[in-house]
C-alpha positions as CSV (number, residue, x, y, z in Angstrom):
1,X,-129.4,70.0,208.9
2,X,-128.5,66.6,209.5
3,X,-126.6,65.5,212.2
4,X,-123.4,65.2,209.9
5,X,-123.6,67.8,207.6
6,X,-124.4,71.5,208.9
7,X,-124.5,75.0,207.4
8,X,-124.0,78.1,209.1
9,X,-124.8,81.5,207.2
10,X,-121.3,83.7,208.4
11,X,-122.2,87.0,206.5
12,X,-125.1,88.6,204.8
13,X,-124.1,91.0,202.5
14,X,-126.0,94.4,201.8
15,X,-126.6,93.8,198.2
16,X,-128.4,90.4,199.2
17,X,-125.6,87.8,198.2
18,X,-124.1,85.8,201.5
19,X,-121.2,83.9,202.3
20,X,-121.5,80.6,204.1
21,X,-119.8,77.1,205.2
22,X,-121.0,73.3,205.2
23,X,-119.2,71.2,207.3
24,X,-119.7,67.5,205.8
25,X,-117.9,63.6,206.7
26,X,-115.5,64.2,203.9
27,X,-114.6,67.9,204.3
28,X,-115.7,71.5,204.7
29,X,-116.7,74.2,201.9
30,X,-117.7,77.6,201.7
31,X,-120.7,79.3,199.6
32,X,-121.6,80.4,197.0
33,X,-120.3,77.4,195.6
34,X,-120.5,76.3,192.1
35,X,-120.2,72.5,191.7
36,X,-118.5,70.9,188.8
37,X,-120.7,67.8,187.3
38,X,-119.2,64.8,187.9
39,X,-122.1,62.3,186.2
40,X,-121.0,59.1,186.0
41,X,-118.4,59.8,188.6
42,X,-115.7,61.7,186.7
43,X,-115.6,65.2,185.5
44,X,-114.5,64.4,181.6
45,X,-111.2,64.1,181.1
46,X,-110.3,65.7,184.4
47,X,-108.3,63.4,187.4
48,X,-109.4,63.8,190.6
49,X,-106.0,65.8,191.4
50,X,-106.6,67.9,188.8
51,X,-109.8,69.1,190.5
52,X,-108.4,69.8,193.1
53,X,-106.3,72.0,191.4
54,X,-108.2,74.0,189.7
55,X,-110.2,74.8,193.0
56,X,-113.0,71.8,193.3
57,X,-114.0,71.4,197.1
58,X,-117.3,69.5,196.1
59,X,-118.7,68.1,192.6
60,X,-122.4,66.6,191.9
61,X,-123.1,63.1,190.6
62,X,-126.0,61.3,189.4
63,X,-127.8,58.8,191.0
64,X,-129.9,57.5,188.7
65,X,-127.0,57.2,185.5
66,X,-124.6,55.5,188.4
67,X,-127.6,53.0,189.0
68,X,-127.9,51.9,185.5
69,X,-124.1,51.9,184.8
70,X,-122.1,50.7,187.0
71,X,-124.8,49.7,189.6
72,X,-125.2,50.8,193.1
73,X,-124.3,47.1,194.1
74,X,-121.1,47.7,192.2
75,X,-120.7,51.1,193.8
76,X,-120.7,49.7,197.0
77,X,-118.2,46.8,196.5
78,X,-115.6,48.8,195.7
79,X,-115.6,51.3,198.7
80,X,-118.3,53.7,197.9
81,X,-118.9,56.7,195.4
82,X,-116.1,58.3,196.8
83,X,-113.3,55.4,196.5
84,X,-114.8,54.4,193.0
85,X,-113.8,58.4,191.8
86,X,-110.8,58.6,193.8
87,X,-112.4,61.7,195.0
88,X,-112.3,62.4,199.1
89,X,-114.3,65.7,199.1
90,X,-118.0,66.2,199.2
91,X,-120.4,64.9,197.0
92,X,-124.0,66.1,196.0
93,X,-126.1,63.7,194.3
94,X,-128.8,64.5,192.2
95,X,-131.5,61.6,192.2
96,X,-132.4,61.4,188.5
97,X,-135.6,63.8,188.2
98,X,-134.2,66.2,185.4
99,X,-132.5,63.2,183.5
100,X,-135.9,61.6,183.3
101,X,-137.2,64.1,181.8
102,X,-134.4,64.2,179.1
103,X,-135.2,60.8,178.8
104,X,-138.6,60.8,177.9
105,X,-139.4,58.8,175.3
106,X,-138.0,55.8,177.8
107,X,-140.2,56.7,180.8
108,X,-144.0,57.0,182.4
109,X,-144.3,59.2,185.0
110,X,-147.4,57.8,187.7
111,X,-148.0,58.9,191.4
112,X,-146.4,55.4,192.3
113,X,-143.1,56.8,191.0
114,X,-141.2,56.5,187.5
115,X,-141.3,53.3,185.0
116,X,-138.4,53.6,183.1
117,X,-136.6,51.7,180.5
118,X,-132.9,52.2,180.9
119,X,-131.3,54.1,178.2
120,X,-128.4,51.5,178.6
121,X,-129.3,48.2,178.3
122,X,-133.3,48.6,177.8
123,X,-134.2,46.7,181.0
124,X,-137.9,47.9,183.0
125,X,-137.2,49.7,185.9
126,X,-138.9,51.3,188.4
127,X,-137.9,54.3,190.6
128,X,-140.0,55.4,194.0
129,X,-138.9,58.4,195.7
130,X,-137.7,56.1,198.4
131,X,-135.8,54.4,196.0
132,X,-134.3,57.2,194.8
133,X,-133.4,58.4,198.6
134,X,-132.1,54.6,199.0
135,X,-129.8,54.6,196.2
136,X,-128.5,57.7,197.4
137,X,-127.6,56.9,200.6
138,X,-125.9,53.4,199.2
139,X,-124.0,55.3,197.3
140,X,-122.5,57.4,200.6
141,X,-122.7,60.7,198.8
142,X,-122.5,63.8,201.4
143,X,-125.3,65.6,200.3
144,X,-129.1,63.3,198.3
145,X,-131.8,65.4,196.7
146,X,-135.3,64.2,196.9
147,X,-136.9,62.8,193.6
148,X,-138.9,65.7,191.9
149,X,-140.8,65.6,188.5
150,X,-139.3,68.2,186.4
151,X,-141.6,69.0,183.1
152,X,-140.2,71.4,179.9
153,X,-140.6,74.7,179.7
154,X,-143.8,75.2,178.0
155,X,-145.8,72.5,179.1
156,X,-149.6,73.0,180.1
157,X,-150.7,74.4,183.4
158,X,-152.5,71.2,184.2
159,X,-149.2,69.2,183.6
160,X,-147.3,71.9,185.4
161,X,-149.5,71.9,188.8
162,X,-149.6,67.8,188.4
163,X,-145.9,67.7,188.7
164,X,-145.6,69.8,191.9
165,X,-148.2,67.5,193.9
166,X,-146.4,64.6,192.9
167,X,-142.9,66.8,194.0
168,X,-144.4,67.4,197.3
169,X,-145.9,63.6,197.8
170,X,-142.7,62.6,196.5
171,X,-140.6,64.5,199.0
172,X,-142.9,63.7,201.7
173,X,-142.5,59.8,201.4
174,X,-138.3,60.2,200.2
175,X,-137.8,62.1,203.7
176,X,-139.8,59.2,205.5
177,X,-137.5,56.7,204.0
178,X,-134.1,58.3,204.9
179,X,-131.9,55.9,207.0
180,X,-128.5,57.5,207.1
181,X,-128.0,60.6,209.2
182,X,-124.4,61.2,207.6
183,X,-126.5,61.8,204.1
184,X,-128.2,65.3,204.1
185,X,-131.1,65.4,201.8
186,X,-132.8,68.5,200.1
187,X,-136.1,69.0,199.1
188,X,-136.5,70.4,196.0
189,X,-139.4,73.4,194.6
190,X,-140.6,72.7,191.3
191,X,-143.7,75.2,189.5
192,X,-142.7,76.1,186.3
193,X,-143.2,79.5,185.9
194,X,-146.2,80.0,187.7
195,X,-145.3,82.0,190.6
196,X,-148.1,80.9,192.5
197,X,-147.9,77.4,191.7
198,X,-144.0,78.4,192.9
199,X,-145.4,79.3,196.3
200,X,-147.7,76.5,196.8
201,X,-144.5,74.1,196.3
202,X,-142.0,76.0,198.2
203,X,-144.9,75.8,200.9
204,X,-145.5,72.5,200.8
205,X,-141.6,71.2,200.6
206,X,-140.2,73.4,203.5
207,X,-143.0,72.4,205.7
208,X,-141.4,68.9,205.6
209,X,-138.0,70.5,207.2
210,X,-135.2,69.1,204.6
211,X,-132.0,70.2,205.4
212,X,-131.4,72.2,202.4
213,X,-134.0,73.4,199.2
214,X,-133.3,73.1,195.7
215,X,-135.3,75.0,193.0
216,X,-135.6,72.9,189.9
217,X,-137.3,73.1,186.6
218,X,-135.3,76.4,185.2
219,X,-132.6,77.2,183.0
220,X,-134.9,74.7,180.4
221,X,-135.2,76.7,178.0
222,X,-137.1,79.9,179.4
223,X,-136.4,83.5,178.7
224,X,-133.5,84.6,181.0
225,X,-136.0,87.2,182.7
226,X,-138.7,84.4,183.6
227,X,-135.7,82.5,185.1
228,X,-134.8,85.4,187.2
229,X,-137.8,86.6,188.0
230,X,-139.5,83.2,189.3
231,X,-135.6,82.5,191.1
232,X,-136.4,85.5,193.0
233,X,-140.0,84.9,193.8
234,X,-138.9,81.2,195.1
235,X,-135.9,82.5,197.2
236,X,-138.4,84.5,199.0
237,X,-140.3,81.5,200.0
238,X,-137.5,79.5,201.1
239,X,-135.9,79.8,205.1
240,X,-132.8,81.7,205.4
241,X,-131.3,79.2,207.6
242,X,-131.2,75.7,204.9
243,X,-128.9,76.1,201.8
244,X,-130.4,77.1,199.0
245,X,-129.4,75.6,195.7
246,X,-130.5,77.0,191.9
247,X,-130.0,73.9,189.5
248,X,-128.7,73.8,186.9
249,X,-127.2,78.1,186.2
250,X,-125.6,78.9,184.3
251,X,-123.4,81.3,182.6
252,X,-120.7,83.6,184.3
253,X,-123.1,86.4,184.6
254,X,-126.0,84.0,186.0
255,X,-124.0,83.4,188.8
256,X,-123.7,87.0,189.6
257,X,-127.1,88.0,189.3
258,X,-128.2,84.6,191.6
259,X,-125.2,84.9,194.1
260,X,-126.3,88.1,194.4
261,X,-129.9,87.2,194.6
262,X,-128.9,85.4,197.5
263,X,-128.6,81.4,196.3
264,X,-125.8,79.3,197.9
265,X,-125.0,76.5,195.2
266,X,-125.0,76.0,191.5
267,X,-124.1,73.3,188.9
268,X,-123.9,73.5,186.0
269,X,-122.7,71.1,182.2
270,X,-121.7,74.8,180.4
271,X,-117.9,75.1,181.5
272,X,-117.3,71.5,180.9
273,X,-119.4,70.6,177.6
274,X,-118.6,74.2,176.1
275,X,-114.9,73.5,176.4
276,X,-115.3,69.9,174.9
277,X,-116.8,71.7,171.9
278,X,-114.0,74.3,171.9
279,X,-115.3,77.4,173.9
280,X,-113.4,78.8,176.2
281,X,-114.5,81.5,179.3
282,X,-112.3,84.1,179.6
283,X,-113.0,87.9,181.2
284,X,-113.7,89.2,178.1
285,X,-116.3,86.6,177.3
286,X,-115.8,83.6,174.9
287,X,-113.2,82.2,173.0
288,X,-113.6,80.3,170.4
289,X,-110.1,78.1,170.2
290,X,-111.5,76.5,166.6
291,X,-111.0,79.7,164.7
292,X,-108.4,80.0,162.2
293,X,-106.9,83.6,163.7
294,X,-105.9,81.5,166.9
295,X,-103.6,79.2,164.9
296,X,-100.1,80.8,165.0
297,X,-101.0,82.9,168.0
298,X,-98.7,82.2,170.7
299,X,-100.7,84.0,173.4
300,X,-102.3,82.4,176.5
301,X,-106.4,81.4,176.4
302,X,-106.6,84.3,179.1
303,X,-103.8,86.7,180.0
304,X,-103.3,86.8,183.8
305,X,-105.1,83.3,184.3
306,X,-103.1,81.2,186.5
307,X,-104.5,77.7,185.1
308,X,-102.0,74.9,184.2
309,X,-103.5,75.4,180.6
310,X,-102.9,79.1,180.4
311,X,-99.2,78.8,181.9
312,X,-97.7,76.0,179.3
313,X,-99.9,76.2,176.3
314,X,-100.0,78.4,173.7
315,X,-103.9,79.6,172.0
316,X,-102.3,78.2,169.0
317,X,-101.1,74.5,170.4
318,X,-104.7,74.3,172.0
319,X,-106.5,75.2,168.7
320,X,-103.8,72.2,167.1
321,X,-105.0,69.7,169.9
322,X,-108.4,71.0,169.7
323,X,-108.8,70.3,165.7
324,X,-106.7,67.2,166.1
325,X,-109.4,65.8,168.3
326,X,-106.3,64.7,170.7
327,X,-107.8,64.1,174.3
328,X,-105.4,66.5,175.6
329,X,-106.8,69.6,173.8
330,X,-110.5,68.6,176.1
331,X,-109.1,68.4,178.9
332,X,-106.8,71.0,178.7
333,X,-109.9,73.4,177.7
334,X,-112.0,71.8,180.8
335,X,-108.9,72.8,183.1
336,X,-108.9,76.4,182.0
337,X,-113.0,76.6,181.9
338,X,-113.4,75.3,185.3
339,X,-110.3,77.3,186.7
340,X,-112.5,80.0,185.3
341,X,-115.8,79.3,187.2
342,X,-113.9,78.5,190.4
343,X,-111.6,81.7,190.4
344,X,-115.1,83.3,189.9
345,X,-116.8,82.1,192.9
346,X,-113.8,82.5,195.2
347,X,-113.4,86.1,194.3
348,X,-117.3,86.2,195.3
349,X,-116.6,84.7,198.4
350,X,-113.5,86.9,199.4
351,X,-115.5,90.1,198.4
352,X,-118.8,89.2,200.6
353,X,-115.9,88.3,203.5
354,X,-114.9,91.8,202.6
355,X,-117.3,93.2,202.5
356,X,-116.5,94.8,198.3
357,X,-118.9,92.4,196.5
358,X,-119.6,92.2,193.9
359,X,-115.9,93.2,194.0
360,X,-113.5,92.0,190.9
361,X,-115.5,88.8,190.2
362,X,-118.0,91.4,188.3
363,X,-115.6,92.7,186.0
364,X,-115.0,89.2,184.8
365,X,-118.8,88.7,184.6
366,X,-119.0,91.7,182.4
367,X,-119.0,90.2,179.0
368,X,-121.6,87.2,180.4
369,X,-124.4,89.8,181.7
């Protein structure tokens, strides 16, 4: 990896999973990680201590949405990505590809790179993948992914095999651009679910020797077995050596099944978004706080859990705060959610250092297979 950042594997477990460290500027981690998704620079409704808390040791941004609002210019004036979220561990960036896509009435997508009209204020952009790579390393995130095109499940195998020569062009002229040795930057595989188009891109990308791969363009709306089954085919591609991140997974029982698979890092909007909406994770699979049989129940969300939620709140004062629409009944369900996830991944860690996994962490996987 870069000089700055570096990732050694420390044990390869039987079943395929593995348990491994990156050492970055603003701190150390161990994988399999799962990253909350910090957007605009804040988890929703979650402080920065409060992270911390619940087990964060590195969250994922977006580069393109901080361009538009507040502006990398801004960004930089006040100290950095990690001064403006008052957040000193890592940071992984994602440069904008997938939010593009979600965006695509606004944009055209050319070999050149992406014309855009921002969703914000409605002004023409333009973004190269060395402007993508730039804005990145402005922004002094730990870890920069290369600009890829992602295209929606379904789309034609012409549009499909377009997308991955402009992935691998891309990547090709981001990597050239890269200035800042403190700022690792993954390449990322893109192929639909064409396995041999899969191939061809994993190919192509790794030849370029990123310091870590990203496989993008799944969990968009596929079948869960196509998502697994072109996961696997693309981790088989990919060196053992470079961290190897699955975007965008998932559920409780997706990470099992990719941990064990053998993928490092995940992100993923679920935990957060679902508990916004009033569904909560618990080891016997989902709550839903809105429901009138929660209102005088003076139970925990989860017996056992050892969140700040669970150990002052009642199901019943979190359904009131919940149906209120008070701020507090949010965060308090994004607290427990991501308490949830994070308890998760460190049993999966403490199990591979074991040498038990899948260990407990399955049982509470159960109910999400």
């Amino acid at each position: 990896m870069s000089g700055s950042v570096r990732f050694e594997v420390v044990r390869d477990d039987p079943s395929g999973a593995r348990l491994g460290r990156v050492d970055t500027p603003h701190g150390s981690f161990e994988t399999p990680a799962f990253m909350p998704v910090a957007t605009l620079g804040s988890v929703k409704g979650l402080t920065p201590r409060q992270l911390e808390e619940v087990g964060a040791e590195i969250v994922l941004a977006n580069a393109y949405h901080l361009a538009q609002r507040p502006g990398v210019e801004t960004v930089q004036a006040l100290g950095g990505l990690h001064a403006l979220m008052g957040w000193q561990g890592p940071i992984l960036s994602d440069s904008g590809g997938y939010q593009l896509m979600s965006l695509a009435d606004l944009v055209r997508v050319e070999d050149e790179g992406v014309h855009y009209r921002s969703h914000v204020d409605g002004r023409a952009g333009l973004l190269r993948p060395e402007d993508a790579v730039a804005v990145q390393e402005a922004l002094g995130v730990d870890i920069a992914m290369s600009l890829d095109e992602c295209v929606p499940s379904g789309s034609p195998p012409a549009r499909v095999a377009r997308a991955v020569a402009r992935t691998s062009a891309w990547a090709a002229r981001g990597l050239a651009a890269r200035t800042r040795s403190e700022t690792a930057l993954f390449g990322i595989v893109q192929g639909g679910l064409d396995v041999a188009l899969r191939a061809a891109s994993a190919a192509e990308v790794t030849a370029l020797d990123f310091d870590g791969y990203a496989v993008g363009g799944l969990s968009v709306g596929e079948p869960a077995a196509d998502t697994a089954r072109v996961a696997a085919a693309t981790l088989a591609r990919l060196p053992p050596a470079r961290p190897r991140y699955l975007m965008g997974v998932g559920t409780p029982g997706d990470l099992l099944r990719f941990v064990t698979m053998g993928y490092d890092l995940f992100d993923c909007v679920l935990p957060t978004r679902n508990a916004r909406n009033g569904m909560l994770f618990t080891r016997d699979g989902k709550l839903m706080i809105r429901n009138a049989r929660h209102t005088r129940d003076p139970r925990p969300v989860e017996e056992g859990c050892a969140c700040y939620t669970c150990g002052r709140f009642s199901r019943g004062a979190l359904r009131h705060l919940v149906l209120a629409r008070e701020m507090l009944g949010a965060a308090l369900a994004t607290v427990h959610n991501l308490h949830f996830y994070l308890r998760l991944m460190r049993e999966f860690r403490a199990a591979l250092r074991e040498g038990t996994f899948p260990g407990r962490g399955a049982v509470a996987c159960g109910a999400w297979a």
